[in-house]
KOLSESE-260455 format. One line per field, with one value per atom (N, C-alpha, C): residue number from 1; residue in one letter; atom name; x negated, y, z. Coordinates in Angstrom, 2 decimals. Each point is the difference from the previous one (the first is absolute). Layout:
# residues N
nr = c(NUM  ...)
rest = c(a  ...)
atom = c(CA  ...)
east = c(X  ...)
north = c(Y  ...)
up = c(Z  ...)
***
This chain:
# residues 181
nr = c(1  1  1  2  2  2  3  3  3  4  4  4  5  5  5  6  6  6  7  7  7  8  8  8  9  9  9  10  10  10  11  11  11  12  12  12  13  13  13  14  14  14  15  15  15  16  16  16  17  17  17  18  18  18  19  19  19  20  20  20  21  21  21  22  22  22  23  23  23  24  24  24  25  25  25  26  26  26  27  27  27  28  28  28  29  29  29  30  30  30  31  31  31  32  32  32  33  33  33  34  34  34  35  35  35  36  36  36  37  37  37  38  38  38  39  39  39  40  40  40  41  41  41  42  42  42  43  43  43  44  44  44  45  45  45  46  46  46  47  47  47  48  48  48  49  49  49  50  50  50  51  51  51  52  52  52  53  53  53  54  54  54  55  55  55  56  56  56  57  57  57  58  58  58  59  59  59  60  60  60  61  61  61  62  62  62  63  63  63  64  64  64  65  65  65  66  66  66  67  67  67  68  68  68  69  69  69  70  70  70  71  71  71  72  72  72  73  73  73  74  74  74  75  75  75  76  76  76  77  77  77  78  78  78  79  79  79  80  80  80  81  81  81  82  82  82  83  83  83  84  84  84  85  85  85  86  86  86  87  87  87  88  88  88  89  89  89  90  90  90  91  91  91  92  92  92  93  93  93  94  94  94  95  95  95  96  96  96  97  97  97  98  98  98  99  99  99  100  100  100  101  101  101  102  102  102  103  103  103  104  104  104  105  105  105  106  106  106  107  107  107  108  108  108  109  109  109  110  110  110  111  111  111  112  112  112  113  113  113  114  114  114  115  115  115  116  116  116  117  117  117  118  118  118  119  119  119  120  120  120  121  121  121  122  122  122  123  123  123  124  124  124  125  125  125  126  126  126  127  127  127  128  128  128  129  129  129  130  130  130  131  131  131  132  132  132  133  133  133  134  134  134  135  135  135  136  136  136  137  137  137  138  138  138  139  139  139  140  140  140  141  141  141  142  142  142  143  143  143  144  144  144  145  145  145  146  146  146  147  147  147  148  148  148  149  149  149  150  150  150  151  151  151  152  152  152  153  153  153  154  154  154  155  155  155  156  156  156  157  157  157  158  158  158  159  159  159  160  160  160  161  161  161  162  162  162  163  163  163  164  164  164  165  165  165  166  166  166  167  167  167  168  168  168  169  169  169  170  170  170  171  171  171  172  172  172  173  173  173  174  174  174  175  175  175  176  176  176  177  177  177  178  178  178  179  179  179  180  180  180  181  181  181)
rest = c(x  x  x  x  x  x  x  x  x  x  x  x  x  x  x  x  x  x  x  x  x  x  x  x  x  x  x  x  x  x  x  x  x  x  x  x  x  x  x  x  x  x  x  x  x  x  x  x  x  x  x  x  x  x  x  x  x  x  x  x  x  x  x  x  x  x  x  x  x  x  x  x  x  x  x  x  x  x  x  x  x  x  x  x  x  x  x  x  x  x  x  x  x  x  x  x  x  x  x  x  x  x  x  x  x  x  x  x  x  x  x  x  x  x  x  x  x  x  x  x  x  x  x  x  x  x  x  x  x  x  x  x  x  x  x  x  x  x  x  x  x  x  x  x  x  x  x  x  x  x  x  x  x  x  x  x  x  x  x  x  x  x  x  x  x  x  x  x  x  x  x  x  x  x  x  x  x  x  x  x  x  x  x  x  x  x  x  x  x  x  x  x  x  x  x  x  x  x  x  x  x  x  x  x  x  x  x  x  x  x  x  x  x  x  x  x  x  x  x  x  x  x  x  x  x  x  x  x  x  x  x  x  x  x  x  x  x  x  x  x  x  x  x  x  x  x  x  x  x  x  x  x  x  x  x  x  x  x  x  x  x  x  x  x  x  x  x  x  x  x  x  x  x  x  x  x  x  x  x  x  x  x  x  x  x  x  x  x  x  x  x  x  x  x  x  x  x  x  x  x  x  x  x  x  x  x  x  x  x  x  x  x  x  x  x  x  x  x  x  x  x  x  x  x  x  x  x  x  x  x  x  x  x  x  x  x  x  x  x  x  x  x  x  x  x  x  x  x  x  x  x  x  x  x  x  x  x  x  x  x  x  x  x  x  x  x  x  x  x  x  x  x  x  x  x  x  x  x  x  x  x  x  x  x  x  x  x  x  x  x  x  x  x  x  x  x  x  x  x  x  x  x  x  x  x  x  x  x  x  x  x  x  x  x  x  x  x  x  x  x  x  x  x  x  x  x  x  x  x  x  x  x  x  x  x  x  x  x  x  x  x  x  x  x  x  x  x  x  x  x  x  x  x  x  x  x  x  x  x  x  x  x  x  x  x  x  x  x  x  x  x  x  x  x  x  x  x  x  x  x  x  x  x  x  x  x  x  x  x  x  x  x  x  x  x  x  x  x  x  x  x  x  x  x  x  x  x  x  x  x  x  x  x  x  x  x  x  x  x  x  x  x  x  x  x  x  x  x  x  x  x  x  x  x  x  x  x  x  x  x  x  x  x)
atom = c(N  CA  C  N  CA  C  N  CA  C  N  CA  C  N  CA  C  N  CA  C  N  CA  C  N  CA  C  N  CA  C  N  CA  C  N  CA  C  N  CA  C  N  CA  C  N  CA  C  N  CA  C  N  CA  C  N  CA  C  N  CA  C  N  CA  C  N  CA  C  N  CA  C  N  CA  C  N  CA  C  N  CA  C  N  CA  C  N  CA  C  N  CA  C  N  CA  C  N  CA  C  N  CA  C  N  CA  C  N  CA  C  N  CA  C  N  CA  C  N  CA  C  N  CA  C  N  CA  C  N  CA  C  N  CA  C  N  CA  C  N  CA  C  N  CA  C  N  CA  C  N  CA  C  N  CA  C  N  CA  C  N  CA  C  N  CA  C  N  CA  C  N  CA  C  N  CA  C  N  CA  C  N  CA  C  N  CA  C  N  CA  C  N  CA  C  N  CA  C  N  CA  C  N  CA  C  N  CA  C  N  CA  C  N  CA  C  N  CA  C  N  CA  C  N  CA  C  N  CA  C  N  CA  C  N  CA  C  N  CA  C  N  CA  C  N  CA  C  N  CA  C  N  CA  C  N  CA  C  N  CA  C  N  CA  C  N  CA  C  N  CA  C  N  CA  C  N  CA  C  N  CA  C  N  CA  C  N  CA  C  N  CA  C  N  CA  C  N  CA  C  N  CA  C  N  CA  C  N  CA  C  N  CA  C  N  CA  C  N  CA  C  N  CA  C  N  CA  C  N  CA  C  N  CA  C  N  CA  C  N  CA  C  N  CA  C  N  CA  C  N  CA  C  N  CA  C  N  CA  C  N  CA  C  N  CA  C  N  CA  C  N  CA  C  N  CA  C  N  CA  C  N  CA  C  N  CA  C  N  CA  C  N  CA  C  N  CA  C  N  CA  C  N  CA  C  N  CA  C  N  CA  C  N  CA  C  N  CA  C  N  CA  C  N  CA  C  N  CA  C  N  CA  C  N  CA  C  N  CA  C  N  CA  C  N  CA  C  N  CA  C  N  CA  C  N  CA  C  N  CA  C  N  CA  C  N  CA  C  N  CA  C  N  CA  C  N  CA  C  N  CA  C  N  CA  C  N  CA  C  N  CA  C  N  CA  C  N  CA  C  N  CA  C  N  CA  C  N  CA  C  N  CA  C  N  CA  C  N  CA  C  N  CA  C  N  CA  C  N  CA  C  N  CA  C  N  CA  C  N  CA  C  N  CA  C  N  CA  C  N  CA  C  N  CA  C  N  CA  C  N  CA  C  N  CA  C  N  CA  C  N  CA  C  N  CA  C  N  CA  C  N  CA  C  N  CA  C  N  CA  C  N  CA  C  N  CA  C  N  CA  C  N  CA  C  N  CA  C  N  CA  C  N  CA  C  N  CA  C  N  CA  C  N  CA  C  N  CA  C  N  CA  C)
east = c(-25.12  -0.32  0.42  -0.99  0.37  -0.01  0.87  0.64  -1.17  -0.93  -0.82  0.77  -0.86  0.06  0.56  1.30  0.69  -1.25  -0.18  -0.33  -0.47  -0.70  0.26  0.11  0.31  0.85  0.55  1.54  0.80  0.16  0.08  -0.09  1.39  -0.05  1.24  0.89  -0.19  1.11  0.57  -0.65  0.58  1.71  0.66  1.33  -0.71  0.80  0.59  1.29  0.10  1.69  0.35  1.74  0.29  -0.11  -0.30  -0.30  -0.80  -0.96  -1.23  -1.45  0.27  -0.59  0.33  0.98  0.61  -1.27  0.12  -1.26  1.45  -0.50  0.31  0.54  1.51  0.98  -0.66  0.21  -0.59  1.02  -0.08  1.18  -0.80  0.96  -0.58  0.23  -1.07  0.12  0.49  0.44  0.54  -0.66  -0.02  -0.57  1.07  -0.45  0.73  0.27  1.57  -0.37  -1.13  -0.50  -0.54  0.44  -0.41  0.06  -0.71  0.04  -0.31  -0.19  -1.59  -0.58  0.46  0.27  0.07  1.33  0.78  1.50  0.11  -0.85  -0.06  0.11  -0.25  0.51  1.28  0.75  1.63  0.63  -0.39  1.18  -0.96  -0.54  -0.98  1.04  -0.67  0.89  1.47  0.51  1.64  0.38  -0.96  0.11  0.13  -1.03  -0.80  1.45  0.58  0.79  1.53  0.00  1.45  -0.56  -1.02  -0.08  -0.12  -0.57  0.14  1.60  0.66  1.55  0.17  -0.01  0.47  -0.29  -0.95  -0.20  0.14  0.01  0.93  1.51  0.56  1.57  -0.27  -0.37  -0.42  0.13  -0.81  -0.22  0.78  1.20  0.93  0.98  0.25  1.12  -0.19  -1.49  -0.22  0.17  -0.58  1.55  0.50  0.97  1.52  0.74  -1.03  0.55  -0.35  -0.71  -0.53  1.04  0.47  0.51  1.17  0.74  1.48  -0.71  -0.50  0.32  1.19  0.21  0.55  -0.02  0.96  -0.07  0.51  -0.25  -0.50  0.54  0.03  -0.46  -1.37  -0.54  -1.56  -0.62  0.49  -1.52  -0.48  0.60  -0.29  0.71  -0.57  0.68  -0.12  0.82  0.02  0.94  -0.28  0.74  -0.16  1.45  -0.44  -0.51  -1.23  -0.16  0.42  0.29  1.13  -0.93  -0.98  -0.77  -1.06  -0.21  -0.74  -1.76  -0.82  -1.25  -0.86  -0.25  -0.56  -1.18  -0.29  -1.77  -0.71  -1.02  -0.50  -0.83  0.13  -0.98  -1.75  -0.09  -1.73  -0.54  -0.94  -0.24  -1.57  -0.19  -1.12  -1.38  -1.01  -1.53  -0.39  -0.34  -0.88  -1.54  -1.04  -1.26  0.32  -0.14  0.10  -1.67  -0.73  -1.24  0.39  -0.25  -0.20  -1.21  0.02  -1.15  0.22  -0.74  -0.01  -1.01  0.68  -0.72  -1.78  0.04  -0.93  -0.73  -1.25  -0.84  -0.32  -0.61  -0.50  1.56  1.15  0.65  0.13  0.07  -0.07  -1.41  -0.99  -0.68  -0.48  1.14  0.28  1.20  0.34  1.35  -0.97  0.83  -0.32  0.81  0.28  1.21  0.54  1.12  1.07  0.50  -0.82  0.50  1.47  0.53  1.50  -0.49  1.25  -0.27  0.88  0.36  1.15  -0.20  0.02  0.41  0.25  -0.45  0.54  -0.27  0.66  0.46  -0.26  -0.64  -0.50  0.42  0.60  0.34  -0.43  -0.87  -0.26  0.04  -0.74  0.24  -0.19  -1.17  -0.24  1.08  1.01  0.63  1.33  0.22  0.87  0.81  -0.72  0.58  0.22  0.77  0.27  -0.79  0.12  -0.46  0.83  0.52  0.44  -0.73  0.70  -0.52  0.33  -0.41  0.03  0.25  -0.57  -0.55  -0.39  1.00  -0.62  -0.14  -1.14  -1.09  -0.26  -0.45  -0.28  -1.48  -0.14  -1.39  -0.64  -1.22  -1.33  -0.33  -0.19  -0.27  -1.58  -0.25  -1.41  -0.35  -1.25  -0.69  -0.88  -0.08  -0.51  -1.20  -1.78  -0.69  0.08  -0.47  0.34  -0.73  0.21  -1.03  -0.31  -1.12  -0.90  0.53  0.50  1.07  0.74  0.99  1.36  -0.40  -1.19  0.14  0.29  0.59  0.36  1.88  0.17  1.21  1.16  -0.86  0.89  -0.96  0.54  -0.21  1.32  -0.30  1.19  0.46  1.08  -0.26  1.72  -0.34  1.18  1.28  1.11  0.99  0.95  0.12  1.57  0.69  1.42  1.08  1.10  1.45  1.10  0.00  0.53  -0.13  0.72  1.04  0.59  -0.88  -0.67  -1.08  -1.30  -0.13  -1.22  0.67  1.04  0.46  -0.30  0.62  -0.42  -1.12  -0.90  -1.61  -0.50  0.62  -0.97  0.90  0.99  0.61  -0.11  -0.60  -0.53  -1.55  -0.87  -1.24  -0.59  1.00  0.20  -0.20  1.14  0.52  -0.23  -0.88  -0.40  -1.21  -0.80  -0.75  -0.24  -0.93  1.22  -1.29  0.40  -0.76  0.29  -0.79  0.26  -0.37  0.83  0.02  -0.18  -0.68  -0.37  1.23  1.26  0.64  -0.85)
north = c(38.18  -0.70  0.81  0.08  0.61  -0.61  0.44  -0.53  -0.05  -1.24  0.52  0.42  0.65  1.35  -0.92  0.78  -0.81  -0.22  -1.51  -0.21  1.30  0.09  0.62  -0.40  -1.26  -0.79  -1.03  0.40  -1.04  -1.41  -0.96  -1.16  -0.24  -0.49  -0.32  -1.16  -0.61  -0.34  0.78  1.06  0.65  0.46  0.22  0.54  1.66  0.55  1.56  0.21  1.12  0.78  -0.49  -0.20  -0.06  1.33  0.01  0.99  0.93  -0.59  0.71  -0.85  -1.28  -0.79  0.64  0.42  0.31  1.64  0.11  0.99  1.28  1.40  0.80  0.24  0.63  0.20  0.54  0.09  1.06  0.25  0.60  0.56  -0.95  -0.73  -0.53  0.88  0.14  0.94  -0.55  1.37  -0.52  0.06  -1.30  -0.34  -0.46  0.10  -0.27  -1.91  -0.62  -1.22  -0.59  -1.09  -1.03  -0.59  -0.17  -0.72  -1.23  -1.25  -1.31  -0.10  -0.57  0.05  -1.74  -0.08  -1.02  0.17  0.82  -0.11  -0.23  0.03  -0.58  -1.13  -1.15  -0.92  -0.75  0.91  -0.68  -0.09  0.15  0.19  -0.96  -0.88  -0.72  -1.29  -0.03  -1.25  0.09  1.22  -0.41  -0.52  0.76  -0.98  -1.60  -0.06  -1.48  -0.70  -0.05  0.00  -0.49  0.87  -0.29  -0.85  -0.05  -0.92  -1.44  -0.12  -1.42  -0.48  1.29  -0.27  -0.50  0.72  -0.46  -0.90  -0.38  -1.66  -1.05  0.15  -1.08  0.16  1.08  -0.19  -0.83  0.23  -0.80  -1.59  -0.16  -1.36  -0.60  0.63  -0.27  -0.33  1.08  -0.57  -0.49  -0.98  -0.32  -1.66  -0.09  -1.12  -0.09  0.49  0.49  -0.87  1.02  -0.35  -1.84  -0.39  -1.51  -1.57  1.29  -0.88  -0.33  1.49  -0.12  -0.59  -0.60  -0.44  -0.56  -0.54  -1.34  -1.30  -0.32  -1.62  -0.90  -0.82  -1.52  0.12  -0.89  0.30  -0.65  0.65  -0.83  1.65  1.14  0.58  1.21  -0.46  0.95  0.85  1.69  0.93  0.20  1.35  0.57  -1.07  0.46  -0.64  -1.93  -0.33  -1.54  0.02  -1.16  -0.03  -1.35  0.55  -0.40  -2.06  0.56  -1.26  -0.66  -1.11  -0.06  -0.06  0.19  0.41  -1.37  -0.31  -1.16  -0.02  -1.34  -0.26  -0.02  0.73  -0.59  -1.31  -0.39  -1.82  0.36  -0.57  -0.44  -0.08  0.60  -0.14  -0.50  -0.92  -1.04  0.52  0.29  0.64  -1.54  0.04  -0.58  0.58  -1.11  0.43  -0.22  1.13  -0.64  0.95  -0.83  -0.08  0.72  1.47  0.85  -0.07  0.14  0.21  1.60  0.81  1.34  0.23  0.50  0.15  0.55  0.96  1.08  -0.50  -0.74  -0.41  0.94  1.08  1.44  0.43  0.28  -0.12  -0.13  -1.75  -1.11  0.47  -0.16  0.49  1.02  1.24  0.97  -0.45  -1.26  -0.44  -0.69  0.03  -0.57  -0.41  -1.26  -0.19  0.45  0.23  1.02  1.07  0.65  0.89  -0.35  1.26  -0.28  0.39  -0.72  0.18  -0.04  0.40  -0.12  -0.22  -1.60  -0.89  0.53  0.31  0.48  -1.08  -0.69  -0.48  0.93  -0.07  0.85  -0.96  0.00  -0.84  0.98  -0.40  0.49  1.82  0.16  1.89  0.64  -0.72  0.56  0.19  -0.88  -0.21  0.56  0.57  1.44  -1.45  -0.72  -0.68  0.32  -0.40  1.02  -0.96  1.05  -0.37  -0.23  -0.92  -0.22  -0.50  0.64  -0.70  -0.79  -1.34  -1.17  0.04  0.26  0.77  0.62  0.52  1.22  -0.05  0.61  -0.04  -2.02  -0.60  -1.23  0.29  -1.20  0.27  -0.71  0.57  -1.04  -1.15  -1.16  -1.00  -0.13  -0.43  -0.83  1.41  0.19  -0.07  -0.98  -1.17  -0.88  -0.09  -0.37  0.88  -0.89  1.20  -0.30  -1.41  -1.19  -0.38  0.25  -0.16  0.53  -0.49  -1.01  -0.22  0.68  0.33  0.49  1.40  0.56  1.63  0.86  -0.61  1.16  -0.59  -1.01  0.14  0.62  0.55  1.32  -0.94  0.29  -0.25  -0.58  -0.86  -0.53  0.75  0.43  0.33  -0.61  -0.39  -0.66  1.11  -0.48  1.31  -0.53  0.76  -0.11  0.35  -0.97  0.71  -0.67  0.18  -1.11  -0.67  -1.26  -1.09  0.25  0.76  0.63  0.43  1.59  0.50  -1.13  -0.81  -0.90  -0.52  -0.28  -1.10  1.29  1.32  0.47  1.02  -0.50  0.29  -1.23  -1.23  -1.31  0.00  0.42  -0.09  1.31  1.19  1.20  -0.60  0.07  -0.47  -0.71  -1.00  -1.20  1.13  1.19  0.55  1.32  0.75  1.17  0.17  1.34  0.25  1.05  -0.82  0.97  0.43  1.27  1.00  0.16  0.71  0.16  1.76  0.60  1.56  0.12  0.46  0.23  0.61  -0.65  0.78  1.43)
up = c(101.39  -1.12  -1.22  -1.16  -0.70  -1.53  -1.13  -1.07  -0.60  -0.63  -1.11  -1.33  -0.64  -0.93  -1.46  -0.99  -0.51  -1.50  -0.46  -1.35  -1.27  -0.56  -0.84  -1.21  -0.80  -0.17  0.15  0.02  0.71  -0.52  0.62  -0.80  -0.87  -1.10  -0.56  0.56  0.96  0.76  1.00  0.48  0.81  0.05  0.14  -0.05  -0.22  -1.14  -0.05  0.04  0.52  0.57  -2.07  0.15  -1.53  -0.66  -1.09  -1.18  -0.27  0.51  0.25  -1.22  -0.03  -1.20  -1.93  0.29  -1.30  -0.11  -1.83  -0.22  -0.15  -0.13  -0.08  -1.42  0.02  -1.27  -0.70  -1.40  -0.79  -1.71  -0.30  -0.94  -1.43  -1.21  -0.76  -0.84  -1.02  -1.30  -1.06  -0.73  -1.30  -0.68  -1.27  -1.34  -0.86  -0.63  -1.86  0.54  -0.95  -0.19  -0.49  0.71  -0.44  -1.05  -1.30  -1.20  -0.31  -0.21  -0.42  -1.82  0.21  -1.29  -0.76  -0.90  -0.62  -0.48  -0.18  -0.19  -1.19  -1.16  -1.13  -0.36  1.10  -0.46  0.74  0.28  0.47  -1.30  -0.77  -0.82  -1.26  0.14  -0.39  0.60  1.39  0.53  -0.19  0.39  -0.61  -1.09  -0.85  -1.56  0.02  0.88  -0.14  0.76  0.96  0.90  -1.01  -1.05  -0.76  -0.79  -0.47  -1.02  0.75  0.93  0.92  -0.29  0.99  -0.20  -1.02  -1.20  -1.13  -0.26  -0.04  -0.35  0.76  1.20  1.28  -0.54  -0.53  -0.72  -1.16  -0.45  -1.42  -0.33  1.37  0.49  0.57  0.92  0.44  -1.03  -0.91  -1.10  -0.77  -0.24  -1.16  0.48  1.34  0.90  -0.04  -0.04  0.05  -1.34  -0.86  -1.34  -0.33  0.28  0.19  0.55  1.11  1.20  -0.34  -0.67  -0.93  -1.56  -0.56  -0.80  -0.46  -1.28  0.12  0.55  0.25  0.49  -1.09  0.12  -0.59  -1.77  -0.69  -1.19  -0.15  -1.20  -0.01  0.28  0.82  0.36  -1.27  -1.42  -0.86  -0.16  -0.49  0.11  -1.33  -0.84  -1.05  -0.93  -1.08  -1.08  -0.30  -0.26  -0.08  -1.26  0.08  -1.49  -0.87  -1.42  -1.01  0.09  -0.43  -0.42  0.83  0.45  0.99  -1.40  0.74  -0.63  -0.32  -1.02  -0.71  0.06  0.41  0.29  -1.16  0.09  -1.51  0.24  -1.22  0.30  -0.23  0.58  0.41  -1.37  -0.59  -1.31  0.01  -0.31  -0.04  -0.73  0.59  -0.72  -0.26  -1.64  -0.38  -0.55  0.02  -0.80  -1.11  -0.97  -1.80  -0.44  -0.45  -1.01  -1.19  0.07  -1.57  -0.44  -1.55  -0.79  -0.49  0.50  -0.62  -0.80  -1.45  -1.12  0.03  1.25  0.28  1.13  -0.52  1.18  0.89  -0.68  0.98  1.13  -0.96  0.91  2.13  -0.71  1.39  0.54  -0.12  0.83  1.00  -0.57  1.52  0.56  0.09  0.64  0.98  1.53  1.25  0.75  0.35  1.18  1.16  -0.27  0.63  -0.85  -1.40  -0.59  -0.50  -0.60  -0.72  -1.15  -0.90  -1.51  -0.60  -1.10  -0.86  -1.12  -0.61  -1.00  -1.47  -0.95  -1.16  -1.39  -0.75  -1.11  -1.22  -0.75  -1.59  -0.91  -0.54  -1.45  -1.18  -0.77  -1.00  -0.51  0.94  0.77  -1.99  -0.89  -0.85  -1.44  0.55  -1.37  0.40  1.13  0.69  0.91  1.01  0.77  1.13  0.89  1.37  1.12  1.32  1.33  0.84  0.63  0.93  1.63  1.06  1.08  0.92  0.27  0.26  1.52  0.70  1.44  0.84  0.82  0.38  1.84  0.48  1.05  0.38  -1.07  0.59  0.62  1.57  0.18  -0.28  -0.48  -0.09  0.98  -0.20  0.97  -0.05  -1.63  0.13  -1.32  -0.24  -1.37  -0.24  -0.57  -0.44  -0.31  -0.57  -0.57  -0.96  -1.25  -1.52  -0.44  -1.00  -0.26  -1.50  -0.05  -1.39  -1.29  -0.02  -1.01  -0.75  1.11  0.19  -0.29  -0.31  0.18  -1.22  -0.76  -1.05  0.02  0.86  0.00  1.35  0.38  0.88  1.57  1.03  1.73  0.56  1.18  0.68  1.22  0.48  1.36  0.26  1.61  0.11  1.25  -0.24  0.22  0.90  1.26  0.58  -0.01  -0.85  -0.75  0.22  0.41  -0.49  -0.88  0.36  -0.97  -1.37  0.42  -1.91  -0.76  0.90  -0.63  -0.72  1.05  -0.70  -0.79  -0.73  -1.00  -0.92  0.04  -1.24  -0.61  1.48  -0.40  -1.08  0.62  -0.31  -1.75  -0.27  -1.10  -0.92  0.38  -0.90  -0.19  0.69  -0.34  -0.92  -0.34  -1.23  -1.43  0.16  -1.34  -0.26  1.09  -0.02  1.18  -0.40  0.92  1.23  1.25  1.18  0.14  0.57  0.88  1.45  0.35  1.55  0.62  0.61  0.84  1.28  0.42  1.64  0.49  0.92  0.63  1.23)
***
């Protein structure tokens, strides 16, 4: 009986004698290091890196500083102050009804504008100007009636009630004008 004739390739389960699978040695050559491109930005992120830090410290002692506050008291820091701070009082808008000398005037007046009030006493005989009010707003302009038109226009004004006492009490004894704030 005779051996049939061996594979001519062997199956990979077969068993081989050991070290005979392994490939043949061979000498590795020399080259220069390998260098890594991008190194430009390490020093980008390190940056980035302290400044995180820094501001996680930041944040930490700005806790810190919080946590030690003071205790009890009323809570306020810095200087006590001498005087406690005075409310001012509510100062009351009234409507007061002017007659301004200058019909043309009032008629580029529109509600909501500001204006400022002026008193003429006798400007020709070296009388002075004073002013009555200053930024009152326009409420109403009235329209003129045909009558009334050589004796000035009405327009009505929101002003403190002082101010209206001494609109309603110049008007009587002098004549008012009116300025576009």
């Amino acid at each position: 009986m005779s051996l049939p004739p061996p594979p001519l390739f062997p199956s990979p389960s077969a068993p081989r004698p050991p070290g005979t699978d392994a490939p043949a040695t061979c000498e590795v050559p020399h080259f220069a290091p390998v260098r890594v491109r991008g190194g430009r930005y390490q020093l980008r992120r390190l940056v980035r890196s302290r400044r995180r830090a820094v501001a996680a410290g930041l944040v930490v002692t700005a806790a810190a500083l919080v946590a030690a506050g003071p205790r009890g008291g009323d809570g306020a820091r810095g200087h006590p102050v001498a005087d406690p701070v005075r409310e001012r009082p509510v100062i009351e808008m009234v409507a007061a009804p002017v007659r301004i000398a200058d019909g043309a005037t009032v008629r580029l007046l529109r509600p909501g504008d500001r204006v400022d009030v002026i008193a003429a006493q006798e400007t020709a005989t070296g009388g002075d100007a004073r002013v009555l009010a200053r930024g009152a707003r326009v409420t109403q302009v009235p329209e003129p009636s045909p009558s009334m038109a050589d004796s000035g226009a009405l327009v009505v004004l929101s002003v403190p009630r002082t101010t209206a006492a001494r609109l309603a009490g110049a008007s009587a004894t002098a004549r008012l004008a009116v300025t576009l704030c």
